[in-house]
TORKOL-4160 file (C-alpha; in steps of 0.2 Angstrom, whole numbers, padded with zeros to 4 digits, m for minus):
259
<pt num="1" X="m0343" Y="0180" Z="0159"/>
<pt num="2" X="m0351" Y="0168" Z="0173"/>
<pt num="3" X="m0341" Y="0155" Z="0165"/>
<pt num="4" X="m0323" Y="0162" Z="0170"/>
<pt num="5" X="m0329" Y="0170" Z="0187"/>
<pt num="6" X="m0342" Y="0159" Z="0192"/>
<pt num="7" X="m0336" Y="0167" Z="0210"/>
<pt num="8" X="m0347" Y="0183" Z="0203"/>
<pt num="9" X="m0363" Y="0172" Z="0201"/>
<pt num="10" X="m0378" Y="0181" Z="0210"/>
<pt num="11" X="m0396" Y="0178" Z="0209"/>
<pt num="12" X="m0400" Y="0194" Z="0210"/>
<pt num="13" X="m0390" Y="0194" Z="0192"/>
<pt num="14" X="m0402" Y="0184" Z="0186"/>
<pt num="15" X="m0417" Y="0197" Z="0189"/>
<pt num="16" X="m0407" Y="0210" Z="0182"/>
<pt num="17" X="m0405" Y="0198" Z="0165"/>
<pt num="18" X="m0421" Y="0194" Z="0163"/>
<pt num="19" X="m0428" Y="0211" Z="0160"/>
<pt num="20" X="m0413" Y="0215" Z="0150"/>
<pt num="21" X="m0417" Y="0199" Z="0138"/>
<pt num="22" X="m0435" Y="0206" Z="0136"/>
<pt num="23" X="m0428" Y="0222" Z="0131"/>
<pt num="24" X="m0419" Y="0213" Z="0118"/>
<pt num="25" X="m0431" Y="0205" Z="0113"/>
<pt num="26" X="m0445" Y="0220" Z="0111"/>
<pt num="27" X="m0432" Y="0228" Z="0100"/>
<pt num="28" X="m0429" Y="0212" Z="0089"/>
<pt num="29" X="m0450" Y="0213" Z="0086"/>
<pt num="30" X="m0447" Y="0230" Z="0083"/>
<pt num="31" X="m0436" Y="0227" Z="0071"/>
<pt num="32" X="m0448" Y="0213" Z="0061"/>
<pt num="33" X="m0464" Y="0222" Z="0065"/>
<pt num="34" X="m0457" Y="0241" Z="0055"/>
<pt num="35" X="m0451" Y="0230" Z="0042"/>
<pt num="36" X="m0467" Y="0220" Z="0040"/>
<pt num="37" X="m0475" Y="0236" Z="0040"/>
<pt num="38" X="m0468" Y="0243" Z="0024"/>
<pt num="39" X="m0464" Y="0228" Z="0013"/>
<pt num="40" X="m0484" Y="0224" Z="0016"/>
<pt num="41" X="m0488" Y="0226" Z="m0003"/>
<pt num="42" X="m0469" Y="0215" Z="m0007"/>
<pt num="43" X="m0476" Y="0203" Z="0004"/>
<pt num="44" X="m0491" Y="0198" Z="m0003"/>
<pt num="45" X="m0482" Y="0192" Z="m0019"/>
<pt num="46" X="m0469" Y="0184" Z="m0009"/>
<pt num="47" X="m0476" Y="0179" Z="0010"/>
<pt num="48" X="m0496" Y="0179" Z="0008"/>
<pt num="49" X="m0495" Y="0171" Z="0023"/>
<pt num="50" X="m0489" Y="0184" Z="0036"/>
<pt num="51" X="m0502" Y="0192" Z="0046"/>
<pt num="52" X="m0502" Y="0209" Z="0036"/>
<pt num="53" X="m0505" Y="0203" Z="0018"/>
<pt num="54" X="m0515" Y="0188" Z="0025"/>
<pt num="55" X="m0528" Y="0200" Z="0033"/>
<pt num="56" X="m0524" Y="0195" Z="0051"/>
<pt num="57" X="m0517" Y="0209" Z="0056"/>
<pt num="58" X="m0523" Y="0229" Z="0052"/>
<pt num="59" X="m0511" Y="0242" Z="0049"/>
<pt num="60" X="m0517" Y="0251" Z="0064"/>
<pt num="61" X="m0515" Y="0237" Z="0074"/>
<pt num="62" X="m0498" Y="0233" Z="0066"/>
<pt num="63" X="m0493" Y="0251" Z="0070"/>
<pt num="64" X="m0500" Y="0251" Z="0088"/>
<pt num="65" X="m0489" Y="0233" Z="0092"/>
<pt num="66" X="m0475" Y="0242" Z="0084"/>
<pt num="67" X="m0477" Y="0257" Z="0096"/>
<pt num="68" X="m0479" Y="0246" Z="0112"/>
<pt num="69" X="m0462" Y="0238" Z="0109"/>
<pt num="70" X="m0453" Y="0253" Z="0107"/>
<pt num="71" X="m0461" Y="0260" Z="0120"/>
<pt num="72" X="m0458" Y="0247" Z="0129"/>
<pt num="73" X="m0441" Y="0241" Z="0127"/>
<pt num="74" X="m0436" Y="0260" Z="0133"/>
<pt num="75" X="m0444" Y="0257" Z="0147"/>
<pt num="76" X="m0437" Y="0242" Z="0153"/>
<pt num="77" X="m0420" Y="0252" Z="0151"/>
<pt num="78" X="m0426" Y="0265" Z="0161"/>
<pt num="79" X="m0430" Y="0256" Z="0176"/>
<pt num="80" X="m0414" Y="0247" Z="0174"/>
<pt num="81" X="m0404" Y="0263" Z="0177"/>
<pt num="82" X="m0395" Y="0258" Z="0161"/>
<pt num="83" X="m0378" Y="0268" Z="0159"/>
<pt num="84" X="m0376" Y="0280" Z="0144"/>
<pt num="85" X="m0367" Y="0268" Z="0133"/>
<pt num="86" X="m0380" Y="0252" Z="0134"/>
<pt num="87" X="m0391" Y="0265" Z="0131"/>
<pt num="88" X="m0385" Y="0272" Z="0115"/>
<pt num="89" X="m0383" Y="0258" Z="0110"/>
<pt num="90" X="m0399" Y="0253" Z="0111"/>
<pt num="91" X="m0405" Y="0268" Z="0103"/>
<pt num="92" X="m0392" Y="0267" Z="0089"/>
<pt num="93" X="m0399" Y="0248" Z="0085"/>
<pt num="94" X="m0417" Y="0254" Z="0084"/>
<pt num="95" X="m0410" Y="0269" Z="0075"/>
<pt num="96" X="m0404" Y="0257" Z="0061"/>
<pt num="97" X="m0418" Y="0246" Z="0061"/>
<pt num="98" X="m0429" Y="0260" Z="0055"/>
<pt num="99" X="m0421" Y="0268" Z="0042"/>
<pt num="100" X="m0418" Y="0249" Z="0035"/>
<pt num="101" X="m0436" Y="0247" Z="0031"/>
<pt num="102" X="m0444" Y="0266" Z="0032"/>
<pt num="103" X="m0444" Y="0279" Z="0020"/>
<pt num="104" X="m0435" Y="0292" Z="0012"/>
<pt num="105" X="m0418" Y="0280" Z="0019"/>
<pt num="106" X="m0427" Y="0265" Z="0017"/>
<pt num="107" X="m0409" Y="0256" Z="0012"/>
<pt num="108" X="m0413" Y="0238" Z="0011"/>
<pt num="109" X="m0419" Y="0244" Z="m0007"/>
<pt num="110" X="m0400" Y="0244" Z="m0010"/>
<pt num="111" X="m0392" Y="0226" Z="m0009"/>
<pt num="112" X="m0373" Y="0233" Z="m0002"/>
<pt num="113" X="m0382" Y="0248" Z="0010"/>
<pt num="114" X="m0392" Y="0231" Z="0014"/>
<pt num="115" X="m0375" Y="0219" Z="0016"/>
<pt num="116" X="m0368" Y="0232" Z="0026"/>
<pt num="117" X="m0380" Y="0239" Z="0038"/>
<pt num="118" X="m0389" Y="0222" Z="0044"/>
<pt num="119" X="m0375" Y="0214" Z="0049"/>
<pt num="120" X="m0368" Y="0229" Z="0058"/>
<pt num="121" X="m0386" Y="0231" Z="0069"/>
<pt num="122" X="m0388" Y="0212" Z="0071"/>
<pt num="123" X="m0369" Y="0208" Z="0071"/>
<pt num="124" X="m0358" Y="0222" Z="0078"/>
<pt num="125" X="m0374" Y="0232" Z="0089"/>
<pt num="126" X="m0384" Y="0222" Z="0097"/>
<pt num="127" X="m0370" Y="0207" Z="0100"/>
<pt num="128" X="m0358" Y="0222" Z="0109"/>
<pt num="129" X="m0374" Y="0229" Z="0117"/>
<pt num="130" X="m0378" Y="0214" Z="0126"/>
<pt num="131" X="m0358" Y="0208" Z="0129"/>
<pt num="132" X="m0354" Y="0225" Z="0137"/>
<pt num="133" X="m0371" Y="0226" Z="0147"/>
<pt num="134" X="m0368" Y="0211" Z="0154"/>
<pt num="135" X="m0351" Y="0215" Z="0160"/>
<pt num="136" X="m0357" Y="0231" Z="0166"/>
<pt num="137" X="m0372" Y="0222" Z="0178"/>
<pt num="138" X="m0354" Y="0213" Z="0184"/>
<pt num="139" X="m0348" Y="0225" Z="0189"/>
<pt num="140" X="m0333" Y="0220" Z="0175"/>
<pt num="141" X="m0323" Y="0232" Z="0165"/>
<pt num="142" X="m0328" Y="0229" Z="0146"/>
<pt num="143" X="m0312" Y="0224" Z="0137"/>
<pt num="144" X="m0308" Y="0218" Z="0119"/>
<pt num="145" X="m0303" Y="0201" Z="0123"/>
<pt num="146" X="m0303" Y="0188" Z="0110"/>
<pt num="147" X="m0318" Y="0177" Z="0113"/>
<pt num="148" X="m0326" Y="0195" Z="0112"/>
<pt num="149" X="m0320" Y="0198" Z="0094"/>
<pt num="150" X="m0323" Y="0180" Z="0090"/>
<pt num="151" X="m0341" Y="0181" Z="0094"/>
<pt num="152" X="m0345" Y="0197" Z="0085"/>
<pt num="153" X="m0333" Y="0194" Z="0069"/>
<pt num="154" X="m0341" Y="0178" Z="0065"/>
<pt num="155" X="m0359" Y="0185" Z="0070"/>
<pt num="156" X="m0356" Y="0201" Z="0059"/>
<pt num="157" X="m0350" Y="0189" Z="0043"/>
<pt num="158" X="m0364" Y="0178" Z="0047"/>
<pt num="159" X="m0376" Y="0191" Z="0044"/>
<pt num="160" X="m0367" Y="0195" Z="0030"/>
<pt num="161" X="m0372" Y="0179" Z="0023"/>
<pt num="162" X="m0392" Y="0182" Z="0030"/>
<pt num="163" X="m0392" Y="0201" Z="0023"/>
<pt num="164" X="m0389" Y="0192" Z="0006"/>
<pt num="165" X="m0397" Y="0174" Z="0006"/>
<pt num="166" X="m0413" Y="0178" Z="0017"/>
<pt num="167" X="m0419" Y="0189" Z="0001"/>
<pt num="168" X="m0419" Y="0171" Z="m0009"/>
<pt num="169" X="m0436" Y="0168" Z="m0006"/>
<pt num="170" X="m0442" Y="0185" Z="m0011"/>
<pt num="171" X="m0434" Y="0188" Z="m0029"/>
<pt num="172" X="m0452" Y="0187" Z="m0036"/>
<pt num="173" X="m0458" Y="0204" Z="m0025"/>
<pt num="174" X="m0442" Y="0212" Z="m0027"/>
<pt num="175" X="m0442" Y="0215" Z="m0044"/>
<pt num="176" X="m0460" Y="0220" Z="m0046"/>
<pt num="177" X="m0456" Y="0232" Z="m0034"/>
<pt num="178" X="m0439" Y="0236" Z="m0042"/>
<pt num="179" X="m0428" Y="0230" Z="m0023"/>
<pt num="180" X="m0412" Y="0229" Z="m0031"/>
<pt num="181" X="m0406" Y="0213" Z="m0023"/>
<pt num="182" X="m0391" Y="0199" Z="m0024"/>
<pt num="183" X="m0402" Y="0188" Z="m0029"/>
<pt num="184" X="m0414" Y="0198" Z="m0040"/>
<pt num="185" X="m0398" Y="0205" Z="m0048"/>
<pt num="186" X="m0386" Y="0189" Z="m0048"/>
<pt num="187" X="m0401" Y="0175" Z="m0048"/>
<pt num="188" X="m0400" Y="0162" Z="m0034"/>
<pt num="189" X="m0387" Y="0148" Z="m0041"/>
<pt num="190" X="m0373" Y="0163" Z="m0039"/>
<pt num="191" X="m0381" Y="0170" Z="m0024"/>
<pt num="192" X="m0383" Y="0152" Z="m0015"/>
<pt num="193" X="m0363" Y="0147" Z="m0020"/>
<pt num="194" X="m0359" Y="0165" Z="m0017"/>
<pt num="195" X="m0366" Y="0164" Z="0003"/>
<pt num="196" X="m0360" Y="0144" Z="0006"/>
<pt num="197" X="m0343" Y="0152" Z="0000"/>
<pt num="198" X="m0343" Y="0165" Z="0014"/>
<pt num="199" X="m0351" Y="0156" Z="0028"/>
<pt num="200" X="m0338" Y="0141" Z="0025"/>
<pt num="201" X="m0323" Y="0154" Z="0025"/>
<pt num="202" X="m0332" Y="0160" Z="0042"/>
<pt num="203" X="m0331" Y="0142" Z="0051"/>
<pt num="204" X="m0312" Y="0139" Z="0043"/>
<pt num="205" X="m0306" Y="0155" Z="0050"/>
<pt num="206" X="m0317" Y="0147" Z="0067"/>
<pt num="207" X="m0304" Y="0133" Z="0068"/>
<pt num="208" X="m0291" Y="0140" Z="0063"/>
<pt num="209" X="m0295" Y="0152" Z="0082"/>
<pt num="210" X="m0294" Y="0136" Z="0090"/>
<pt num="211" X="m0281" Y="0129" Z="0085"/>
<pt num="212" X="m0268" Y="0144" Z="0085"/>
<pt num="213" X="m0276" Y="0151" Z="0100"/>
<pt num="214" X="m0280" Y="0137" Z="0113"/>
<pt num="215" X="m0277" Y="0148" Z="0129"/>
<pt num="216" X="m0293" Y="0160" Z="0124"/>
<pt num="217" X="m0304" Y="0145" Z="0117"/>
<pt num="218" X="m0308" Y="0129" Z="0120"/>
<pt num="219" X="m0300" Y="0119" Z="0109"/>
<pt num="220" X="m0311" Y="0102" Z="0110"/>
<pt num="221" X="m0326" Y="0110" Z="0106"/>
<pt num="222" X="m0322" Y="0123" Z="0095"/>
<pt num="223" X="m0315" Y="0111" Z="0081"/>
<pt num="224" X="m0327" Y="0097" Z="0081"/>
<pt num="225" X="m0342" Y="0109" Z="0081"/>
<pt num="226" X="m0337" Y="0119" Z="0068"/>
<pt num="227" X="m0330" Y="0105" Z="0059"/>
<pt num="228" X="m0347" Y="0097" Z="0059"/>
<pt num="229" X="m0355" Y="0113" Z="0054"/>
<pt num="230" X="m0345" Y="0114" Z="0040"/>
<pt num="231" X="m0346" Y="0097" Z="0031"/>
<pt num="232" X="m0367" Y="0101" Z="0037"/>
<pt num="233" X="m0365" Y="0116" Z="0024"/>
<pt num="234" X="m0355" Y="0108" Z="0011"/>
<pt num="235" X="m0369" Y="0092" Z="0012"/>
<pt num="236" X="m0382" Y="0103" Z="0010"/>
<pt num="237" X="m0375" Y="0111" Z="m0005"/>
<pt num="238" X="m0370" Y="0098" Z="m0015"/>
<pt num="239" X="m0388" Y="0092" Z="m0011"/>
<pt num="240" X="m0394" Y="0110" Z="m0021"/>
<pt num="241" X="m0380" Y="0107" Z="m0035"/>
<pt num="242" X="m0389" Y="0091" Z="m0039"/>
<pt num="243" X="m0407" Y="0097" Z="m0037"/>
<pt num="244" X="m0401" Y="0110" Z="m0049"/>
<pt num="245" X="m0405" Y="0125" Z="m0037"/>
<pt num="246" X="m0424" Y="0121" Z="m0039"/>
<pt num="247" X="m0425" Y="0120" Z="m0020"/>
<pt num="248" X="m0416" Y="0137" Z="m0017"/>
<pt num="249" X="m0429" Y="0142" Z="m0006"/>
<pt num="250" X="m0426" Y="0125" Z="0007"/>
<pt num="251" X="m0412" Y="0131" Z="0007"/>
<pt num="252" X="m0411" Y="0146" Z="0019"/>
<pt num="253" X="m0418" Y="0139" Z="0036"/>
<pt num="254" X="m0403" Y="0127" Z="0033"/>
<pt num="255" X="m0392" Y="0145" Z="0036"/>
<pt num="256" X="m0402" Y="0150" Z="0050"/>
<pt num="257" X="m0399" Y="0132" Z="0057"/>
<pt num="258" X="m0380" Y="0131" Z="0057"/>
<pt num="259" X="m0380" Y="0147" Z="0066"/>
């Protein structure tokens, strides 16, 4: 927004975004702490490691960090004055990140609930949440312009790709625990193509917006990046083709990565 009225640029805007990232960011631990929380027995098959299962980290204290970023984060939008619609938002992303992980909901047990309500929260909510607060601390009328629907369509089918590959490195635990997966179902060579399919389809249909639309995007950086991100992808795949999907798990930080 500060890029095409940089006449609006105030540093008093800056103080009113900082608190508002820290928001953000108290929800995102939210997020990771609930579900930490109630995968702790899936995780000790899969990610030993993490505080919970490693013994770093009690329940009660996990419970208590849980609260405080809650707390917290609705906090910070109180003494923002945040108008009803940041606010529901908000709500309606922590909403969604409880009923992902908690019981009786609990839907990540189920692969499409999971492929469909991740990349709305992380895709569609929290993306529109922060585009529309930040037009709102402008003093900007929030409109549906097409770098708007660019940045949350190709966020929302990226974390498509996520909901599905991240469970790549936990088919072990899932099926102990009967978590009805992708890749617990499908096994991770079809998984792996399934998502390099989808995430290469997502930075086609990112050049293709540059170059039939070069008066919203900027043409000479849109094509090479995405171009580049795309041959990344298709390197790194052919690299799993010929280790025979044995490094699956190496695999997934390379998704996080091209994001």
């Amino acid at each position: 927004m500060l890029v095409e009225n940089p006449q609006m640029f105030k540093w008093s805007f800056l103080f009113k975004a900082f608190p508002g990232l820290i928001a953000i960011m108290l929800s995102r631990a939210y997020f990771i702490g609930i579900n930490q929380i109630f995968d702790a027995d899936i995780d000790r098959v899969n990610k030993p490691d993490l505080p919970i299962p490693a013994g770093d980290l009690s329940m009660k204290q996990a419970w208590m960090l849980v609260a405080f970023d809650l707390l917290a984060g609705i906090s910070i939008l109180r003494f923002m004055n945040a108008d009803l619609i940041t606010t529901s938002l908000y709500y309606l992303g922590i909403f969604f990140a409880t009923v992902y992980s908690a019981p009786p909901i609990r839907f990540k047990r189920n692969s499409l609930a999971t492929s469909i309500g991740l990349p709305l929260t992380t895709g569609v909510l929290h993306n529109l949440g922060i585009l529309y607060a930040s037009r709102a601390s402008l003093e900007l009328h929030f409109w549906w312009s097409p770098p708007i629907v660019f940045i949350i369509s190709f966020a929302t089918m990226f974390f498509v790709v996520i909901s599905i590959a991240k469970d790549l490195t936990d088919i072990e635990g899932d099926m102990k625990h009967n978590i009805r997966t992708f890749p617990a179902i499908f096994g991770p060579k079809n998984t792996t193509i399934f998502c390099t399919g989808l995430l290469l389809l997502n930075y086609i249909a990112a050049i293709l917006a540059a170059i039939y639309m070069p008066q919203a995007f900027k043409r000479h950086i849109m094509l090479p990046v995405h171009a580049i991100c795309a041959l990344w992808l298709l390197f790194q795949a052919k690299k799993l083709d010929k280790a025979n999907y044995t490094q699956v798990i190496l695999h997934v930080p390379v998704l996080y990565m091209l994001f």
